[in-house]
N, C-alpha and C positions, 0 to 999 in steps of 0.2 A: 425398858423393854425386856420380852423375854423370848427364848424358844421352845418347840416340841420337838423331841425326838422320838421318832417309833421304827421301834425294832421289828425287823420281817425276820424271821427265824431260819429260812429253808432253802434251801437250791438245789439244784439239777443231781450235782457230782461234789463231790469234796477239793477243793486246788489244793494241793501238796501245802504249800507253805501257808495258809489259812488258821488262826487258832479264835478268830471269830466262833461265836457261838451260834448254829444252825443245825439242820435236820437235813438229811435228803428225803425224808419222808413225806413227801409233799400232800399225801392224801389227808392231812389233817392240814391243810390249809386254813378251811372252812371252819374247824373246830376249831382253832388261835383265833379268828375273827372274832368267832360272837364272845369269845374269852377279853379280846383286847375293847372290844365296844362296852362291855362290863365297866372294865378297868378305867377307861375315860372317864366316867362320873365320878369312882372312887379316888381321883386323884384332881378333882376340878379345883380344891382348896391349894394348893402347894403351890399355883404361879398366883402373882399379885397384880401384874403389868402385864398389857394388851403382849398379844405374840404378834412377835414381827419376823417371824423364821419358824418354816413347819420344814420338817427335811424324814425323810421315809430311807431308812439304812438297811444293813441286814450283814446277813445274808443277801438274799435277791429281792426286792421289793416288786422288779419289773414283773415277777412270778404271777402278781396281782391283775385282777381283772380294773378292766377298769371302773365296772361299776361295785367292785369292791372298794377301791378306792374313795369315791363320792361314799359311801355309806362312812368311811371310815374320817374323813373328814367334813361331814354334815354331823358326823357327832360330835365330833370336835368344836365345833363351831356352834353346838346349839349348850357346852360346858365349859366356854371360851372368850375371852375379848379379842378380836382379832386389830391388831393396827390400820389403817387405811390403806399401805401396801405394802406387802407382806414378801418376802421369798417365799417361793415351795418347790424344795428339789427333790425328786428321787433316782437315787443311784437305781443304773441297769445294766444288765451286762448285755452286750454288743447282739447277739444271737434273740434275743427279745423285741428288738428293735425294728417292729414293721413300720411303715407308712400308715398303715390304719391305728395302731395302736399309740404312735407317738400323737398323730393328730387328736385321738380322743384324751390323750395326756393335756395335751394342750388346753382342749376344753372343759376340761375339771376343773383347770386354773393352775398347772403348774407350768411353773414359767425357768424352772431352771433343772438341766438336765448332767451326773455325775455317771459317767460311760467308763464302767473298765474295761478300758482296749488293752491296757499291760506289756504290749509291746505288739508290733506288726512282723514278728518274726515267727515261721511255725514253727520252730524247733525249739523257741522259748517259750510258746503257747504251750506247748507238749511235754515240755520239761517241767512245768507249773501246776499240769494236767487241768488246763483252762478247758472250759467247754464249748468256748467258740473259736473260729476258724480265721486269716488272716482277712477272707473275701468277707466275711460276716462286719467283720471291723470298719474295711469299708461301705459296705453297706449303711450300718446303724449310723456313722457320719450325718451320710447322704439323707438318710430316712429322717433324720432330725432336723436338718437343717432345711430338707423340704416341705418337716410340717409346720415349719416357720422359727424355731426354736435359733435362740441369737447367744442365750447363755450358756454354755456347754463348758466344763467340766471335763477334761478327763485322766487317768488314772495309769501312769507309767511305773513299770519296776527296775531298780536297775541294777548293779553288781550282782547278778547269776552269773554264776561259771561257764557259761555256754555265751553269753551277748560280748559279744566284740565289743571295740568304740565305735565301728563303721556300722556296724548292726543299730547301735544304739543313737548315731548321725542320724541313721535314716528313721528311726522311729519318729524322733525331733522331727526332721524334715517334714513326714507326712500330716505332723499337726499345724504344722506353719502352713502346708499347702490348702488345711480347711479350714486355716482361720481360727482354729478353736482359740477363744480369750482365756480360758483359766487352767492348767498344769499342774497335777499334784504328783510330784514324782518319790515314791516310796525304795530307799534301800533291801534290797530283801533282805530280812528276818529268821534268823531259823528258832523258831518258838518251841520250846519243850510241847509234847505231846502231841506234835503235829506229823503228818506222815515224812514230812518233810527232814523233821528232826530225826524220826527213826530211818529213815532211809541212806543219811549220811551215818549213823551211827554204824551202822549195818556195812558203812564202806561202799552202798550200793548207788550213793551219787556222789559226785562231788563238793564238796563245800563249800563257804564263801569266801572271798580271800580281801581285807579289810582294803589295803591297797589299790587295790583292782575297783572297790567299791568309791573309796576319795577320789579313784581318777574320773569315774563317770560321773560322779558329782560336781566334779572342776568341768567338765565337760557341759553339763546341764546347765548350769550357771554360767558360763562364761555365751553358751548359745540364744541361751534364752531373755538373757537382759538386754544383748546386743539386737534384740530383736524387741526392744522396747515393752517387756516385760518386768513388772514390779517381781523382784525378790521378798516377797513381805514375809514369808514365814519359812523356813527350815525348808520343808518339803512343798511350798505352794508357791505360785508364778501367776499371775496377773495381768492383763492390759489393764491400764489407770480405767479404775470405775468400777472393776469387776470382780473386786475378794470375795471371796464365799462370805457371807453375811452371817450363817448361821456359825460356822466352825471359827470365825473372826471373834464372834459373842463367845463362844468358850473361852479363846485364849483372853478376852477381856475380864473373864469372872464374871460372865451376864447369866444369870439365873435362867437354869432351863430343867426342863421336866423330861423323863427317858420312861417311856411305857412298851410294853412288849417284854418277853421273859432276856436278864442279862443286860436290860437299859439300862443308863445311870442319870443319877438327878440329880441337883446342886441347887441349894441358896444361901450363897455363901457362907452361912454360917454350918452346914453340914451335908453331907453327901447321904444319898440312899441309891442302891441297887435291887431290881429285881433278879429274884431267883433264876439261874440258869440253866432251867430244865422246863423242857415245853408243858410236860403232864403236870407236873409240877406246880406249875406256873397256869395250868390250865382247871387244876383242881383247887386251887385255894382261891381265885376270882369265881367261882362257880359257889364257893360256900360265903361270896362277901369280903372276902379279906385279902388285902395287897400282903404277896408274896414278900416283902421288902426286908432286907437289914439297914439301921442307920447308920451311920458316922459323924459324930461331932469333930468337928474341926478345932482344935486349940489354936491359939497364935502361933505358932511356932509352923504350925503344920500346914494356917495358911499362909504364910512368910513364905514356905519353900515353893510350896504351889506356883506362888505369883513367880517365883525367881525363875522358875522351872519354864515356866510356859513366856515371859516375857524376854528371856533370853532366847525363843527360839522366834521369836516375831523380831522386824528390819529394826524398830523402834526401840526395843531394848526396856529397859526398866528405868522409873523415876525414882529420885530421890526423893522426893517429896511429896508424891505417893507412897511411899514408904513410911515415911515421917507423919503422915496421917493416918493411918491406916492400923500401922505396927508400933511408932514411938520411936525417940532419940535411938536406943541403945540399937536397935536394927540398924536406923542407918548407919552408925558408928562401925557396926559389924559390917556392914555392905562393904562399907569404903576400905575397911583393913583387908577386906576379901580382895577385894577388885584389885588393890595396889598389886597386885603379882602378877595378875593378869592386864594392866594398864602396860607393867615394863615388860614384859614377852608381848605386848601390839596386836594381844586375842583382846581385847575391849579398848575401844574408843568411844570418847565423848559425845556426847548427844546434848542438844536446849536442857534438856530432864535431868540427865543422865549417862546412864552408859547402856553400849549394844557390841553386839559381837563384831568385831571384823571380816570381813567378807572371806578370810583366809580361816577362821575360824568356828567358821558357821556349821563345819562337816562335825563338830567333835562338841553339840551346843551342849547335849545331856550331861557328858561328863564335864565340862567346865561349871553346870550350874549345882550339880552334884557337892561342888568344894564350897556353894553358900550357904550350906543347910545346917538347921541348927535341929541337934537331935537330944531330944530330953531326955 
């Protein structure tokens, strides 16, 4: 199997801590379109395997009409083998979210919806410079769940300097109260080149404070499993049945295709990115030619990869995955790694293999950081 990803470039207002590639320029909406319906064809060779996960990112996707949507996936589908049944989510932010518009969502055929609510507090909406309102939040809930939509998705941040624990209790609270099945809750970032970063440089906000951030994550975790929620990935929470299908095929190394300026693409044996610049990206599909850089992947580089991304899932990494895949002396490297962290009780054993400890799950990047083998 495989996936698509298409990038929507554009939204309302800029969020402070954002280093996502978009536009607020939205008047070229229309021009990225017929740009990205180009590029569909120009890219029909690269997946091999029927798509069983179409997911619509961005920036804002919800920005999209909806009969831009249907155009944009009837082209897909007519340069495409689709599976019999497929995911198709698109992230929206809360403020997008009518009743008329979810239900005609629904009748495109998307059947899974990724909501950034971010937190139900306005003084961290504000502090974010989010473009919707606390009532909006509630709203786009209600609005989805009355146009039938049962898979929801949605989108928490937490260590800001401004969210309590009690702030961030009740965030929790109000998604327990809708039911929502799947949680992906993000530590905030302060990304070089973001207003976010120059604003604390500037002295003119306040920081993050790492501590402050381990506590709301002990806090997430301890609320949200006891609530019969799967921990399967770092930052994602699940009721049994319900992982994101598409963002699960990444951390698997399942071959997907990224279209839209700034997408990225993978099959296994190497990575390509579009260019991330909309004109850019809008003039070289206009003369025939994909914007793209490649990346060949060495051994080594997809060694770290897998170590990367399988230490942040419940599952952890196989041995013997390893041993097929990379050969003896990996695994022999695995095991000498792992021994330091077996006797500090950050990895325990798995059928497979090994996985992080649930006390160690806040600090996954840098513990897989010490298995990487650098040429």
């Amino acid at each position: 199997m495989a996936g698509i990803y298409i990038h929507i470039p554009f939204c309302k207002s800029a969020c402070h801590y954002c280093n996502f590639h978009f536009s607020t320029q939205t008047k070229y909406i229309d021009d990225f379109t017929n740009a990205l319906l180009q590029e569909i064809p120009l890219q029909k060779d690269y997946l091999q395997a029927p798509i069983e996960t179409l997911y619509f990112g961005g920036g804002t996707p919800s920005l999209l009409t909806g009969k831009t949507i249907e155009k944009i996936v009837a082209t897909i589908q007519a340069n495409f083998t689709f599976a019999p049944s497929f995911e198709f989510t698109i992230e929206a932010n809360p403020d997008d979210i009518t009743l008329e518009k979810a239900k005609a969502w629904k009748a495109i055929g998307i059947n899974r919806l990724s909501i950034g609510i971010q937190s139900f507090q306005a003084h961290s909406l504000a502090w974010m410079n989010r473009a919707h309102t606390v009532a909006q939040s509630h709203e786009a809930l209600s609005n989805a769940q009355r146009a039938g939509f049962e898979n929801i998705s949605t989108d928490l941040i937490y260590g800001t300097p401004h969210l309590s624990d009690a702030d961030l209790m009740d965030d929790i609270k109000w998604l327990k109260h809708y039911g929502i099945p799947h949680i992906s809750c993000y530590a905030l970032t302060v990304e070089e080149k973001t207003a976010l970063h120059y604003l604390i440089a500037k002295q003119q906000m306040e920081g993050v404070n790492a501590a402050h951030q381990a506590r709301h994550f002990e806090i997430i975790v301890n609320e949200l499993t006891k609530s019969n929620f799967e921990h399967y990935e770092i930052s994602n929470f699940a009721q049994p049945g319900l992982r994101s299908k598409h963002n699960s095929n990444y951390w698997k190394g399942i071959p997907y295709l990224g279209l839209g300026p700034s997408a990225h693409s993978f099959n296994k044996v190497s990575r390509q990115w579009n260019v991330s610049n909309n004109h850019l990206y809008m003039q070289s599909i206009a003369l025939g030619t994909l914007p793209i850089e490649i990346e060949k992947l060495d051994l080594a580089t997809q060694f770290n990869e897998y170590l990367m991304i399988s230490l942040r899932l419940s599952e952890g990494f196989s041995l013997q995955y390893i041993k097929t895949q990379f050969g003896e002396s990996y695994v022999q490297h695995t095991i000498a790694i792992a021994k330091q962290f077996i006797n500090t009780k950050q990895l325990q054993s798995t059928t497979t293999g090994y996985s992080l400890s649930p006390s160690a799950r806040f600090f996954a990047d840098g513990i897989a950081s010490d298995f990487f083998i650098v040429n």
